[in-house]
N, C-alpha and C positions, 0 to 999 in steps of 0.2 A: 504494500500500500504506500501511495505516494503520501507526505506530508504535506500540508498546505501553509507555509511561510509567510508569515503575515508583513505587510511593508511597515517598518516602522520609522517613521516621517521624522527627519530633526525639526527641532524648532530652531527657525533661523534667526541667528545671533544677528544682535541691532550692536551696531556702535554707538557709544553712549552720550558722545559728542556730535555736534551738528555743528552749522556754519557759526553760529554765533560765538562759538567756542572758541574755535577756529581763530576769528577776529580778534576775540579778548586777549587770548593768548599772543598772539601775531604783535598786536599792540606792548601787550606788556613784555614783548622781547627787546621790542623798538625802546621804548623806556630804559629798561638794563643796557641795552647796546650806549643808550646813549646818557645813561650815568658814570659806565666805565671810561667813556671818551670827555667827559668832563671833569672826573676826577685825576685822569693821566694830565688835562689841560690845567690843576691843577685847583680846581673849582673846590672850597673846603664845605658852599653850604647847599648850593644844588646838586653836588653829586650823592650827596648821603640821601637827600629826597627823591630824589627819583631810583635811586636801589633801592629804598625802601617804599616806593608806591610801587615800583616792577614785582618784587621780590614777594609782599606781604601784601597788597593787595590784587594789582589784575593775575597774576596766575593762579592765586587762590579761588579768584571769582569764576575766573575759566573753567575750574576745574570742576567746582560746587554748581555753578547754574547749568540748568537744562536749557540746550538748546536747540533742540529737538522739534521736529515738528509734528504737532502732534493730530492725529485724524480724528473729527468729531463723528461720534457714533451717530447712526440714523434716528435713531430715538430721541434724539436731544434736541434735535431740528426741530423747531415749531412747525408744523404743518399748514398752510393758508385754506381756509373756504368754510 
């Protein structure tokens, strides 16, 4: 007797980040890039501030917000008539 092998479907893995993420992150590189090049020019009060808004805020924020897009179910749709 043959056995009958049932398909078992993965569920496909979402990445967790979206474009918004993307940006923040993008941005808060540009910040750091451009702390280290002001602290090399030898900047003593804007280079600590922008490593520290690159560093402890946008990539933190990157990483915590959803930015995802998310699909509204059909149910949730008002209906007109």
């Amino acid at each position: 007797m043959a056995k009958k092998v049932k398909k078992v479907e993965k569920e496909r893995y979402e990445w967790p980040f979206g474009p918004k993420n993307y940006i923040i992150f993008g941005v808060g590189l540009l910040v750091i890039i451009l702390g280290y090049i002001s602290l090399a020019s030898g900047s003593i009060t804007l280079a600590p501030i922008l490593l520290i808004l690159g560093y402890c805020v946008l990539i933190p924020v990157a990483i915590i917000i959803d930015g995802r897009k998310r699909e509204v179910p059909a149910e949730s749709v008002k209906s007109e008539g």
